[in-house]
PyMOL commands that place a pseudoatom at each C-alpha (Angstrom):
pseudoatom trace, name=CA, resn=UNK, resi=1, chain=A, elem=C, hetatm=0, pos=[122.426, 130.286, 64.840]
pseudoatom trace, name=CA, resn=UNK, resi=2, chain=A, elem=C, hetatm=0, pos=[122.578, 126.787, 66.717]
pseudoatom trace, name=CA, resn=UNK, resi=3, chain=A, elem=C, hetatm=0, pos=[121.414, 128.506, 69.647]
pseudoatom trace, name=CA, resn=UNK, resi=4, chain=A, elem=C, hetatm=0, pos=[118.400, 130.110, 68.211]
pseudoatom trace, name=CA, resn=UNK, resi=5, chain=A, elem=C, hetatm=0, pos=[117.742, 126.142, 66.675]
pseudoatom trace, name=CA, resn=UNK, resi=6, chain=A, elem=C, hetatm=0, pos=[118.177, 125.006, 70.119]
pseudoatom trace, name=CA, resn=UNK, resi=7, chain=A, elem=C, hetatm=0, pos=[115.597, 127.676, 71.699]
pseudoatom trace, name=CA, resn=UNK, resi=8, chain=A, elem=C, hetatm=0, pos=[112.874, 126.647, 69.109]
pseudoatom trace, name=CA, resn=UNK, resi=9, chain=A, elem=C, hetatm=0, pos=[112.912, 122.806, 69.231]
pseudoatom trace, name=CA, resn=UNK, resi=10, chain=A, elem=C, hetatm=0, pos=[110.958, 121.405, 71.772]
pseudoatom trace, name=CA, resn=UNK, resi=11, chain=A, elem=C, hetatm=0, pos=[112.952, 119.087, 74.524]
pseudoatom trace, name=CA, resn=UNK, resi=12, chain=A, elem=C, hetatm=0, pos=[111.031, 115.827, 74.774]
pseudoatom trace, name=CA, resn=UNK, resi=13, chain=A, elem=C, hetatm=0, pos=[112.519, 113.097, 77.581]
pseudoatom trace, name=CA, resn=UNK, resi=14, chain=A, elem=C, hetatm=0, pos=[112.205, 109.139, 77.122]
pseudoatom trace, name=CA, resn=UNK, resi=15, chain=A, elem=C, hetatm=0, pos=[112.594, 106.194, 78.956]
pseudoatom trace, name=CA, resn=UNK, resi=16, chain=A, elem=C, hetatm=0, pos=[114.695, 104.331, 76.375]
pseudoatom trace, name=CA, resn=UNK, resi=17, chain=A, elem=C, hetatm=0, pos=[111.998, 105.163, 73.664]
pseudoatom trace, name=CA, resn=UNK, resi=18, chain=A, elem=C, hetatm=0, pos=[109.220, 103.606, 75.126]
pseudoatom trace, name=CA, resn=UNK, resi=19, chain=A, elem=C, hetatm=0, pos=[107.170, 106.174, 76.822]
pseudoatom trace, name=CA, resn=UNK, resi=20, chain=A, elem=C, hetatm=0, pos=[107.752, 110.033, 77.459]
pseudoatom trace, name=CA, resn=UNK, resi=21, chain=A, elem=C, hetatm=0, pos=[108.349, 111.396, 80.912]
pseudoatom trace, name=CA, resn=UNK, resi=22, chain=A, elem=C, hetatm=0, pos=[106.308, 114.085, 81.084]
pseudoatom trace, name=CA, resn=UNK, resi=23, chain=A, elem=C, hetatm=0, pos=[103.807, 115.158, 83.613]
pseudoatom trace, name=CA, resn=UNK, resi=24, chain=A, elem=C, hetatm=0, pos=[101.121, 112.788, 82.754]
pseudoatom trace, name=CA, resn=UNK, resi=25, chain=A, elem=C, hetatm=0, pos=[103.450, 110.109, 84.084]
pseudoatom trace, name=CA, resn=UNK, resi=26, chain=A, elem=C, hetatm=0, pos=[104.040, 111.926, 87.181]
pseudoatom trace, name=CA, resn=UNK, resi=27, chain=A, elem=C, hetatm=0, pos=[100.020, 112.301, 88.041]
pseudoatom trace, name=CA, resn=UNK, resi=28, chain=A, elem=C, hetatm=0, pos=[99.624, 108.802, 87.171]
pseudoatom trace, name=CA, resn=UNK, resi=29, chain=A, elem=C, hetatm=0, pos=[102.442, 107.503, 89.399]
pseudoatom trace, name=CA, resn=UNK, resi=30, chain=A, elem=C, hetatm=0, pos=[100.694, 109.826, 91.719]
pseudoatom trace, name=CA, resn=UNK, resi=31, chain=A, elem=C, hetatm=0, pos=[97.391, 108.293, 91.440]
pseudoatom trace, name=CA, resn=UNK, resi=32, chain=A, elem=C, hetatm=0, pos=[98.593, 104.964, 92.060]
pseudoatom trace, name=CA, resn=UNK, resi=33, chain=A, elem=C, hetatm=0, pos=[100.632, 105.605, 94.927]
pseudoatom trace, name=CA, resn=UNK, resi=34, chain=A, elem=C, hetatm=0, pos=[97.484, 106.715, 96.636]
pseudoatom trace, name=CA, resn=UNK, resi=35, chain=A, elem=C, hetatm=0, pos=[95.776, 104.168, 95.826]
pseudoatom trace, name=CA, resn=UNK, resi=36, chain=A, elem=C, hetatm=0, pos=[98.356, 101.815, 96.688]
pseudoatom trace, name=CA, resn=UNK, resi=37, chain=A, elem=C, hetatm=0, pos=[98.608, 103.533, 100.171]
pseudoatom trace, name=CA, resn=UNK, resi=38, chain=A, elem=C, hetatm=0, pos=[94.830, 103.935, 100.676]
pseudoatom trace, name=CA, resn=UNK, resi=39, chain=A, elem=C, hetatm=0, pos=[94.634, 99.970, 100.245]
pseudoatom trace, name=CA, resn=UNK, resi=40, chain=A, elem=C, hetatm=0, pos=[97.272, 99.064, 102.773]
pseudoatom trace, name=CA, resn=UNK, resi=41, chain=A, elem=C, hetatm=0, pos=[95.701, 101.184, 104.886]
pseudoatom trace, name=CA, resn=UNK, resi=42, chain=A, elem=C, hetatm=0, pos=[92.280, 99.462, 104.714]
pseudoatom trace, name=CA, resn=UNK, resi=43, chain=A, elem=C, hetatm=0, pos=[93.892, 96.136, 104.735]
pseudoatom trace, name=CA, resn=UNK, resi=44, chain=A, elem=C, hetatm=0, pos=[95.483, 97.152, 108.433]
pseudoatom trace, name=CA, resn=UNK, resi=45, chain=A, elem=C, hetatm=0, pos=[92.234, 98.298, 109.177]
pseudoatom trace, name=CA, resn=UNK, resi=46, chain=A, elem=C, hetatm=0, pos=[90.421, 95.441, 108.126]
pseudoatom trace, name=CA, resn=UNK, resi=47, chain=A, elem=C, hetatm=0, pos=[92.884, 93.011, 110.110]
pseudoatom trace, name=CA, resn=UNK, resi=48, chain=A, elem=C, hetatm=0, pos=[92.840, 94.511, 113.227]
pseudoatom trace, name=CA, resn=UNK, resi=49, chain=A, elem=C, hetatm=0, pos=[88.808, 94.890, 113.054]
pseudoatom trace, name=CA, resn=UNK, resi=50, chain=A, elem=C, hetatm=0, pos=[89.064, 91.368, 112.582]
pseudoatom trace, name=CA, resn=UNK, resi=51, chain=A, elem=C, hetatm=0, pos=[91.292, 90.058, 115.524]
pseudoatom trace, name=CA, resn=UNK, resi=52, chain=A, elem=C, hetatm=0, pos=[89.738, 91.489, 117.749]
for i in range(1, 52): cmd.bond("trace and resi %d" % i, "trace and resi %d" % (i + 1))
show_as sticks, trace
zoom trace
């Protein structure tokens, strides 16, 4: 019987109760790594375009 309770209630995973970690959380640290990458990248860019 606790088994069949355990296969019907859903499994949801928090940091500390603040926010779930789910897969929404993984595309949006996704998103901002990229972005985070894409403007270092254009910085360098920008920097060397500019010494020269």
């Amino acid at each position: 019987m606790f088994s069949m309770q355990l296969l019907h209630r859903k499994v949801r995973f928090t940091a500390c109760g603040f926010f779930p970690l789910d897969y929404t959380l993984l595309y949006s640290v996704r998103h901002v790594g990229w972005s985070v990458c894409m403007f270092v990248l254009l910085m360098l860019w920008l920097s060397k375009s500019l010494a020269q």
